[in-house]
Backbone bond lengths (Angstrom), bond angles and torsions (degrees), N, CA, C in turn:
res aa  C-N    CA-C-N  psi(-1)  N-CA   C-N-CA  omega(-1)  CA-C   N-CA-C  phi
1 X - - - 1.439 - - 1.525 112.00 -
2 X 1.151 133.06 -44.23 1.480 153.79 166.16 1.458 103.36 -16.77
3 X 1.215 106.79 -57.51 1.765 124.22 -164.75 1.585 99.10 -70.61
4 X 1.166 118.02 -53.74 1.505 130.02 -172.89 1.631 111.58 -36.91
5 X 2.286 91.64 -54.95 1.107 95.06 -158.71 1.596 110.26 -92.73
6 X 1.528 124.46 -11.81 1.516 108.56 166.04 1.758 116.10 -73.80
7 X 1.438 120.63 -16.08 1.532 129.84 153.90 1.577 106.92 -28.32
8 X 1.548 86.62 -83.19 1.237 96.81 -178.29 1.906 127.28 -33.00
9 X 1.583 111.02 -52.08 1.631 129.38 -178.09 1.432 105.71 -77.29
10 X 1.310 129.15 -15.87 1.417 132.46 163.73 1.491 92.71 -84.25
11 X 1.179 151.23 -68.46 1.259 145.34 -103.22 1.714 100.40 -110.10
12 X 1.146 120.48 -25.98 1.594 135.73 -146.01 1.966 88.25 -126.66
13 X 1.363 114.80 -45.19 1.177 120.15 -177.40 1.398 116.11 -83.34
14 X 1.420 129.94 -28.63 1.577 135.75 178.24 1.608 93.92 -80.70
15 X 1.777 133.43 -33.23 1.123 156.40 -170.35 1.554 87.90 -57.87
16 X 1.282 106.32 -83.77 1.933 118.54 -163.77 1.706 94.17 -49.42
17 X 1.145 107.70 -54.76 1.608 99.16 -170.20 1.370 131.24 -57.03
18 X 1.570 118.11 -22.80 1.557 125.35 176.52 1.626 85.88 -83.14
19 X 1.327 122.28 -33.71 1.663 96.09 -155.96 1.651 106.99 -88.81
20 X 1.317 103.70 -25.96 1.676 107.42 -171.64 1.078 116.63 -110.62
21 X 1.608 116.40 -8.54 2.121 124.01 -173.51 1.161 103.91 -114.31
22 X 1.184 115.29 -56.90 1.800 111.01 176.99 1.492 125.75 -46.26
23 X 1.259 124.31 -51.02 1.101 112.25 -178.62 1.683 123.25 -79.61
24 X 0.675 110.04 -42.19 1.712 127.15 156.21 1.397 123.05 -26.71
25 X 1.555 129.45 -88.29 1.519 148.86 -166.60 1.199 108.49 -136.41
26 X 1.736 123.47 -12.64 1.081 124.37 -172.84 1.382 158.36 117.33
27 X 1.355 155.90 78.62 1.168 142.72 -103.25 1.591 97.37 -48.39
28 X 1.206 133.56 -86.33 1.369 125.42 -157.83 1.498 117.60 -97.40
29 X 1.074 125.70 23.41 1.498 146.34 168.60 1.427 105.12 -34.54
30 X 1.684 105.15 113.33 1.267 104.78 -178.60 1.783 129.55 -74.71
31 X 1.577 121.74 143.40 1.463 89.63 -161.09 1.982 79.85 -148.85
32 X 1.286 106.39 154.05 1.614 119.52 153.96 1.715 106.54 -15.17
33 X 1.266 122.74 140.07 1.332 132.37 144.98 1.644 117.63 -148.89
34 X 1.178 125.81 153.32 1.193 142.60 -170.94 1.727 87.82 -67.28
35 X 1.293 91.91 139.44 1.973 109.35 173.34 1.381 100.09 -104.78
36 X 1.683 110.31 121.18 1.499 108.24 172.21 1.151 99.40 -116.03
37 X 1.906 127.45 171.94 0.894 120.83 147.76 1.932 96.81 -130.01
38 X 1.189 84.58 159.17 1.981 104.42 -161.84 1.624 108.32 -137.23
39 X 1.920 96.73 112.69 1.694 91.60 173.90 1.774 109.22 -103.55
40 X 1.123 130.04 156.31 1.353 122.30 -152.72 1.564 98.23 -149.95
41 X 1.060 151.12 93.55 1.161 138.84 125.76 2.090 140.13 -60.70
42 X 1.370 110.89 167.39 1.196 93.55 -146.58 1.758 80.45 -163.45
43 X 1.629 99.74 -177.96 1.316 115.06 162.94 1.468 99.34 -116.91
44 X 1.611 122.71 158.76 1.626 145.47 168.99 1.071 95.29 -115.55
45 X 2.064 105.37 118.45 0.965 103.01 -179.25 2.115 98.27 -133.14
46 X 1.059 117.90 112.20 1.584 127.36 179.11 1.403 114.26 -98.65
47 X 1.734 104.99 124.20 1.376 107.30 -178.11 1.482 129.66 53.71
48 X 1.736 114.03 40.71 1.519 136.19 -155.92 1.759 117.18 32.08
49 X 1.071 112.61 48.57 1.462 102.25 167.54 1.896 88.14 -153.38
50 X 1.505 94.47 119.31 1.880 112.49 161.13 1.575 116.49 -33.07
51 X 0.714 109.19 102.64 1.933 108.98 165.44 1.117 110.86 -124.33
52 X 1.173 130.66 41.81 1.863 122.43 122.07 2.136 88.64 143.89
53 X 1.160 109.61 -178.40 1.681 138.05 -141.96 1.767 88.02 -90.11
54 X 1.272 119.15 -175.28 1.476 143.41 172.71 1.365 114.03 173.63
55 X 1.079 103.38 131.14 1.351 129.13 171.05 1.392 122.48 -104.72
56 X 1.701 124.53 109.23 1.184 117.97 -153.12 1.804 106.94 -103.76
57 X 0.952 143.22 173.30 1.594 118.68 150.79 1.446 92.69 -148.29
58 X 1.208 114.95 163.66 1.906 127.50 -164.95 1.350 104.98 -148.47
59 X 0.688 120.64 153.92 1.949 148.00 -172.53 1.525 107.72 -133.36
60 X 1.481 129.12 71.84 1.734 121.31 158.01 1.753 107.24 -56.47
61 X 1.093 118.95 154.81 1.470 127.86 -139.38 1.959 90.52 -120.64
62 X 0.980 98.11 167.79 1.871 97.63 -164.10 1.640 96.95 -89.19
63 X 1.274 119.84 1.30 1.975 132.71 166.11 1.030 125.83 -138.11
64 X 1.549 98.77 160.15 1.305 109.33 -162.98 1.780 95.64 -131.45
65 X 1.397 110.86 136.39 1.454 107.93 -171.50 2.033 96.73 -121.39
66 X 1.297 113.86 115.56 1.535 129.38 -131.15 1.606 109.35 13.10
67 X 1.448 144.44 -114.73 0.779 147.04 -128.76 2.315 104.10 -112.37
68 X 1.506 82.21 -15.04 1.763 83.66 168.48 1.494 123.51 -111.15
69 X 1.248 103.44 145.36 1.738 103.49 -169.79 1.716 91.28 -121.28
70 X 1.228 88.28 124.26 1.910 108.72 174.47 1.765 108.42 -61.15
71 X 1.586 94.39 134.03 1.720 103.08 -177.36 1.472 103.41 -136.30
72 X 1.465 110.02 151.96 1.422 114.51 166.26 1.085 72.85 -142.26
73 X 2.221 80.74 157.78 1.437 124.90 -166.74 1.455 113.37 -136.49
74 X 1.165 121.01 -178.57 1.212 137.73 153.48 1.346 130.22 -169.24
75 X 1.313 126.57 146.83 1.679 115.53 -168.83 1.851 98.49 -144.25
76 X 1.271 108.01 145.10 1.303 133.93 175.63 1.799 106.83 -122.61
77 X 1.511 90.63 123.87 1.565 94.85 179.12 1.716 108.01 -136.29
78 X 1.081 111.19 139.67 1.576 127.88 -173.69 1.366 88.11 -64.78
79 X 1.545 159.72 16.02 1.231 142.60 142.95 1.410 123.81 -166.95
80 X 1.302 109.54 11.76 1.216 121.95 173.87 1.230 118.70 -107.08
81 X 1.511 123.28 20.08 1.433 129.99 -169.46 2.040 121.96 56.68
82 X 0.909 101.26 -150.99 1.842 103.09 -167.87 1.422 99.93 -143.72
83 X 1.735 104.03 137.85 1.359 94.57 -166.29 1.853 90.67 -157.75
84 X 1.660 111.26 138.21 1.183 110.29 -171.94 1.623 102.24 -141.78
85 X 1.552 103.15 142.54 1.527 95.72 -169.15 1.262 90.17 -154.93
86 X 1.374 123.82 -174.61 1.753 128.84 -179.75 1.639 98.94 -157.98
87 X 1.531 120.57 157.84 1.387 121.39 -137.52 1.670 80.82 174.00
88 X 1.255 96.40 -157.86 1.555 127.73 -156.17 1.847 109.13 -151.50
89 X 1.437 104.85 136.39 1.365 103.26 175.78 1.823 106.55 -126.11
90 X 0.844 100.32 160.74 1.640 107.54 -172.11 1.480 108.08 -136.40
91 X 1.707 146.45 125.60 0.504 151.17 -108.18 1.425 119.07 -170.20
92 X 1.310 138.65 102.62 1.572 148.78 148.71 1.336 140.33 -55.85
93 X 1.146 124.87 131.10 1.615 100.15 -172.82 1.745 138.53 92.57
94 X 0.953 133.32 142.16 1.297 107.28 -170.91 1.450 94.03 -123.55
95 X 1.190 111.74 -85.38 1.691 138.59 158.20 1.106 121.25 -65.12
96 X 1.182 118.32 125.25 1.637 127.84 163.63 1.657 95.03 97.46
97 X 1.746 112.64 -136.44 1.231 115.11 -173.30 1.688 113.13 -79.29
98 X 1.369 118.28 152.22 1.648 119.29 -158.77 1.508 99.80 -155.19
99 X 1.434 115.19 168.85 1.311 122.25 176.04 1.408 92.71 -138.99
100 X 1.032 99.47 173.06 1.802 134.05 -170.56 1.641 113.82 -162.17
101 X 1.819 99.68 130.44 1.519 101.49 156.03 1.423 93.90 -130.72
102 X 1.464 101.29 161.06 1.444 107.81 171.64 1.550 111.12 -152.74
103 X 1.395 130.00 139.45 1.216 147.23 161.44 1.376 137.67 -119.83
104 X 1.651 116.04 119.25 1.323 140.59 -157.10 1.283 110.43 -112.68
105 X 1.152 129.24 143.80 1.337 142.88 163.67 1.100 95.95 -96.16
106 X 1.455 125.25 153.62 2.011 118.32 160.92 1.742 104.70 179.98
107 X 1.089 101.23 179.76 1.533 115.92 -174.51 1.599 103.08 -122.55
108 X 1.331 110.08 138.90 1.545 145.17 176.58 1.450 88.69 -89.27
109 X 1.666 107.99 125.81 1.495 110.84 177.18 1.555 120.56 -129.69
110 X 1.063 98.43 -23.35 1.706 121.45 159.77 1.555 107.60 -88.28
111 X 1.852 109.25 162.56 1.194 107.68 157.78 1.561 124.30 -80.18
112 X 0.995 117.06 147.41 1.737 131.65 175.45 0.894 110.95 -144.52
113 X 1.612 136.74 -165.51 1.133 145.43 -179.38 1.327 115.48 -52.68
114 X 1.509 130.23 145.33 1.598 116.05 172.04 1.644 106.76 -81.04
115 X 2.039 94.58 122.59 1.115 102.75 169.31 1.349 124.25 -126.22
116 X 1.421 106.87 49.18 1.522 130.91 -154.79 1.345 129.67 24.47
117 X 1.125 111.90 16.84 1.154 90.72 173.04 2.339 102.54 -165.16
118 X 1.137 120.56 123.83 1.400 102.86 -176.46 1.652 111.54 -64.76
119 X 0.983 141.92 -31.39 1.473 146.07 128.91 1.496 115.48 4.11
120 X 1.101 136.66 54.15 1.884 132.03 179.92 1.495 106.27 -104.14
121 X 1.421 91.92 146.30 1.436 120.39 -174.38 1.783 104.30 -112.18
122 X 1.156 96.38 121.97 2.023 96.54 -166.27 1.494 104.33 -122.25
123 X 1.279 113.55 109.12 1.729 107.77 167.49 1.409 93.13 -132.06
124 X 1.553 86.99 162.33 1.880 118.78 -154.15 1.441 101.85 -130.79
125 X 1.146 112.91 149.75 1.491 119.80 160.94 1.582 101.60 -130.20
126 X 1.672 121.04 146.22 0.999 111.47 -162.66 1.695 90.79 -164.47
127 X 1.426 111.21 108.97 1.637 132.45 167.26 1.757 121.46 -64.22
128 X 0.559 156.53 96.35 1.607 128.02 -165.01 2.125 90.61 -137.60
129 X 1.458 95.57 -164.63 1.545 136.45 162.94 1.468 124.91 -146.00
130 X 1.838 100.43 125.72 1.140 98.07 -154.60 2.129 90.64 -117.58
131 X 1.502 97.73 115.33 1.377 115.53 -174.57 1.559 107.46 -41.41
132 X 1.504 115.56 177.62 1.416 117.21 160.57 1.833 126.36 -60.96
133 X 1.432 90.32 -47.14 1.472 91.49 -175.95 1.444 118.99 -78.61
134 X 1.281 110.78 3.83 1.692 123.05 152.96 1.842 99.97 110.02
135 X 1.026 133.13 15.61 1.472 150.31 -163.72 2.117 89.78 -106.25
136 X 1.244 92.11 122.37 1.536 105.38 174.11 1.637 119.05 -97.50
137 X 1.280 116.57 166.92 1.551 118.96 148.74 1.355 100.61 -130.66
138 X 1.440 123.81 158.84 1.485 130.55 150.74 1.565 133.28 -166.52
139 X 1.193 119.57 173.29 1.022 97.27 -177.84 1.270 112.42 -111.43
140 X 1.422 125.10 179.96 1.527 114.21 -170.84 1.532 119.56 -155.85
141 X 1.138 130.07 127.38 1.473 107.37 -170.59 1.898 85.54 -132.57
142 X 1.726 121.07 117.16 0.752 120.16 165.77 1.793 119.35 -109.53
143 X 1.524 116.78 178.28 1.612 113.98 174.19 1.503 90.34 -137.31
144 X 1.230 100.06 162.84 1.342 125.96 -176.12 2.018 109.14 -148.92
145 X 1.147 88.88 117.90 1.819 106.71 -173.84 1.551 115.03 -141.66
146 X 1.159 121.29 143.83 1.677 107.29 160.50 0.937 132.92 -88.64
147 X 1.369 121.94 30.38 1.913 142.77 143.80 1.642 99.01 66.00
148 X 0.868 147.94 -46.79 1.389 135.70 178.49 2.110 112.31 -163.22
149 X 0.822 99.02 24.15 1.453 99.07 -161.66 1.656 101.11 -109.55
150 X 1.286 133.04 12.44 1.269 154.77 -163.78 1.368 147.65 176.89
151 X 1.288 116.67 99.36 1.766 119.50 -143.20 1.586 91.13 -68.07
152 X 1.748 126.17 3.91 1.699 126.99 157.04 1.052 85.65 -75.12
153 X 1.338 122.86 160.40 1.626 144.06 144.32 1.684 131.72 152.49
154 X 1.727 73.41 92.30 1.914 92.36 -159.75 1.825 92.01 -86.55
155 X 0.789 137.48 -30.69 1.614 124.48 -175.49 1.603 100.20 89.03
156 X 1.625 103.60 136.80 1.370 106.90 154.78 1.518 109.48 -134.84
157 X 1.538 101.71 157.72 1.366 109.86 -167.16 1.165 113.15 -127.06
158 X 1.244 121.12 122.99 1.943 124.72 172.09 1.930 108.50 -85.09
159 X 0.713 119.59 160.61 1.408 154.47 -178.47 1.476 130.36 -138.45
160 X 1.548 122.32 92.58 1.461 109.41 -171.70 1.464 100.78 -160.78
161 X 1.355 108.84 -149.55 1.508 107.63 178.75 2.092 91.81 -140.31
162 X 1.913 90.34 165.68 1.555 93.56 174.32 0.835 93.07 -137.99
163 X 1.352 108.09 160.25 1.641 133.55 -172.52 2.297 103.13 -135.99
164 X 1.086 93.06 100.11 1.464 110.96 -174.11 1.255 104.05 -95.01
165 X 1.581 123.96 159.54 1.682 119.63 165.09 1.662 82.47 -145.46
166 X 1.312 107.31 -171.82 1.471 127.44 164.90 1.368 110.40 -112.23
167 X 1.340 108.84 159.81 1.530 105.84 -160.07 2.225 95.98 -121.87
168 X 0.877 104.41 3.08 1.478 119.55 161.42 1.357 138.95 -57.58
C-alpha cells in the first residue's frame, strides 16, 4: 500500500502545483498556512493481523511552500514501538468534506516489528470533514516501510481516525 500512496502525494500534489502555484507566485513560493495540531489514534496492523493501538499526534507548520505545508509527527504504539519524523502534507478541499496525503521520512526508536530498517518512510491518506470553526475529523489509513534501504521490508499499517483543530 505504501507505494500506491506516495504515487498518489507525488502525483495529485506535483499535479495541483503546476496547475495552481506555478503560474501565479510560483512553483514553491512560500505563503501563510493555518497551524494545526492533530491527535490520531488507530490500530497497528503487521503482515494482516492487529498487534496492538497507536496514538499519533502532528504539528501542520504556520507555511505552506506552493501547494505543501511542512508537518512533524510523532506516534506511540502499545507494540509497534515510537516513531517521529517530519514530511509534507498536501491537501484538498477547504470546507466541509476534504482529502489529505502526506509523506514523512522518520526514525523508529522503540522496538516493534522488524521492518528492516529504523529509517521509515510513512505516508497517509486521510478523508475527513472539516467543521465551521475549523476543527476536523477523519479517517486515515497510513503504511510505514523503509522503501528501499533493506531487502526486509514488510510494511506496517495503522488504521484509525484524527481529530485536528487550528491553533489560531
Amino acid at each position: 500500500m505504501g507505494g500506491e500512496l506516495v504515487f498518489l502525494f507525488v502525483t495529485l500534489g506535483l499535479g495541483d502545483m503546476i496547475r495552481n502555484h506555478c503560474p501565479e507566485a510560483g512553483c514553491l513560493t512560500r505563503a501563510p498556512a493555518v497551524i494545526r495540531i492533530a491527535g490520531q489514534i488507530g490500530a497497528d496492523i503487521f503482515q494482516d493481523e492487529d498487534i496492538g493501538r497507536e496514538v499519533f499526534l502532528s504539528l501542520d507548520l504556520d507555511r505552506s511552500y506552493g501547494p505543501f505545508q511542512p508537518v512533524i509527527a510523532a506516534s506511540f504504539s502499545s507494540d509497534a514501538g515510537s516513531w517521529a519524523g517530519i514530511g509534507a502534507r498536501w491537501q484538498i478541499g477547504d470546507d466541509g468534506f476534504f482529502g489529505d496525503l502526506a509523506f514523512m521520512p522518520g526514525i523508529q526508536f522503540t522496538d516493534g516489528p522488524e521492518l528492516g530498517s529504523d529509517f521509515l518512510f510513512r505516508s497517509a491518506l486521510a478523508v475527513g470533514y472539516r467543521f465551521e470553526n475549523g476543527a476536523s475529523l477523519s479517517f486515515v489509513i497510513d503504511h510505514r516501510s523503509n522503501f528501499v534501504f533493506s531487502d526486509v521490508n514488510p510494511g506496517l499499517e495503522t488504521v484509525g481516525f484524527r481529530f485536528s483543530m487550528p491553533l489560531d
